[in-house]
N, C-alpha and C positions, 0 to 999 in steps of 0.2 A: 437199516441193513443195506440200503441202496449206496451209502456214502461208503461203508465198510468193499463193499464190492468195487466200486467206482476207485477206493486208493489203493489197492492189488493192482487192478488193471495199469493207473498209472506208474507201480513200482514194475511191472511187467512191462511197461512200454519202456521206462528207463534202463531198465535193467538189456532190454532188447537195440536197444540203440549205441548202451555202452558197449556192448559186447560187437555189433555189428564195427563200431569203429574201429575197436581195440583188430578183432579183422582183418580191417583194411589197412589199417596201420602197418600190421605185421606182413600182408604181403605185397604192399609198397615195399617196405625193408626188403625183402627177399627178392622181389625183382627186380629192383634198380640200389645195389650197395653203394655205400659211400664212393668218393674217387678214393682216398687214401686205402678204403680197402682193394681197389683193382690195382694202386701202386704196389702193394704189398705182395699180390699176385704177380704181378709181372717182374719185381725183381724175385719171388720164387723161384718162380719161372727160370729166369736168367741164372741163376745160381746154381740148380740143377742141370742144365745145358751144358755150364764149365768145367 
């Protein structure tokens, strides 16, 4: 029963780890976007201005 308990824990640790990066991943992406996507903003930008 001890090894049944012991492979939960380590699918909960996995499972906790993926998730934690997946995370950080996602708010890397969010708060430093691509350059191409700030080019994309700035000729917005400019386009509406004209």
């Amino acid at each position: 029963m001890d090894t049944v308990i012991s492979l939960l824990e380590l699918l909960v640790y996995i499972a906790a780890i993926l998730g934690l990066s997946m995370f950080v991943t996602w708010a890397v992406v969010k708060v430093s976007p691509s350059e191409s996507a700030k080019e994309q903003r700035a000729q917005e930008k400019g386009e509406a201005k004209a």
